[in-house]
N, C-alpha and C positions, 0 to 999 in steps of 0.2 A: 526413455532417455536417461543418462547418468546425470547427475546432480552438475559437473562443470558445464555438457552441453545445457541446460536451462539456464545457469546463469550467463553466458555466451551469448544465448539468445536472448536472454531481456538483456544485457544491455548494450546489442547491436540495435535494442529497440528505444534506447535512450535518446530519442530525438524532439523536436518542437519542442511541445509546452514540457515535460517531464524534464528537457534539459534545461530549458531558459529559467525553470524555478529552481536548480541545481540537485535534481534529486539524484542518489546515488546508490547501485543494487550494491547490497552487500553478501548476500547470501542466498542461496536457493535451490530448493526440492521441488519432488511431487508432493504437494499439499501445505509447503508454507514457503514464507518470501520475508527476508528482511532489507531495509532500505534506510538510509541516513539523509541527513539535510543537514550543512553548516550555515547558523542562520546569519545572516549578512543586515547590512542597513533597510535594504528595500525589501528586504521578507518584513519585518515590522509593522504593527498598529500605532497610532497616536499613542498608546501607553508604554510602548517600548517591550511586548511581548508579541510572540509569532502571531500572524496573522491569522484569523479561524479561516480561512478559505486557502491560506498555503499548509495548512495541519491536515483538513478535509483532501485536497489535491494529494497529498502524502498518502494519509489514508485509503486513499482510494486508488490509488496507482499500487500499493504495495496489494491491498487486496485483489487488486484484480487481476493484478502477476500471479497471485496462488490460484486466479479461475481456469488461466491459460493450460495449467495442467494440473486442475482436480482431480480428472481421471487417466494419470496418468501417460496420457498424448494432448498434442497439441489442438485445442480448441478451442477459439474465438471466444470471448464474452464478453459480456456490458452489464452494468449494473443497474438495477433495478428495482432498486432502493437500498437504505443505508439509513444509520441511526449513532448520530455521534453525540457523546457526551462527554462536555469538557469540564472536566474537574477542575482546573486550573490553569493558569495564562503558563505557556511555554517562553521560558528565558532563553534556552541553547546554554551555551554556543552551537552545539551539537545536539540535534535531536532524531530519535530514531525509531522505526516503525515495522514491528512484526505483525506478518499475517498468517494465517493457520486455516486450514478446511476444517468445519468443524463436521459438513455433512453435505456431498457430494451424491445427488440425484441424476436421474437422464436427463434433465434440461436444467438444472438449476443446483448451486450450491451458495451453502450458508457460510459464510467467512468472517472470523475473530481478527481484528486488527487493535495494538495496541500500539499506545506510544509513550516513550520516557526521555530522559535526558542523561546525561553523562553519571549524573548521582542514582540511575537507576530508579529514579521514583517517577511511579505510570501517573501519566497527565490525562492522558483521554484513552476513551478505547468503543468502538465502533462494530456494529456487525454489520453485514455489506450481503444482500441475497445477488446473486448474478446468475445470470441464465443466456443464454446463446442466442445470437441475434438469428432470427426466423425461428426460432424454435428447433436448431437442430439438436438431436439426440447424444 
């Protein structure tokens, strides 16, 4: 597939939860995905930085957009574990999240997911294994 049908296809898949948290594709290949979030009142903790479970949901939808075609077609994935480490409370306004294949097997790949803000300095960054629901190849 060409790099505009992938982005076409994720974000004809922008629906339920992915939309109602405002996530937004901004870019996308075979083997990596970027996506954006404008952070609003209700993305917020009691401390007035993004919430770790709307940063996580970020994270995780961006990586799994890059699962969809690690091997270049289109192939279902779910995650199966994931490991985020947050260095720092996210302000915004604007925050935003690259993912990359860093190692695409027959059932399973390993995916880099970072995240930063407008000033370009990474707040968190996550690796996410996903592998194919039944096990397919």
């Amino acid at each position: 597939m060409e790099d505009k049908e992938i982005l076409d296809f994720l974000r004809q898949r922008r629906v339920g939860f992915t939309a109602l948290c405002g996530l937004q594709y901004e870019a996308a290949c075979v083997g990596k995905c970027r996506m954006s979030l404008r952070l609003e009142e209700q993305h917020l903790n009691p401390q007035g930085s993004a919430h770790g479970g709307l940063i996580a949901t970020l994270m995780d939808v961006t990586a799994g957009s890059v699962g969809f075609f690690a091997h270049g077609r289109l192939r279902p994935v779910m995650t199966q574990s994931c490991s985020i480490q947050y260095l720092r409370p996210v302000k915004g306004p604007r925050v935003y999240a690259a993912a990359e294949c860093l190692k695409a097997g027959r059932r399973s790949a390993v995916v880099r997911c970072d995240v930063w803000d407008e000033d370009c300095a990474i707040w968190i960054y996550e690796v996410t294994r996903l592998g194919s629901p039944l096990g397919e190849p």
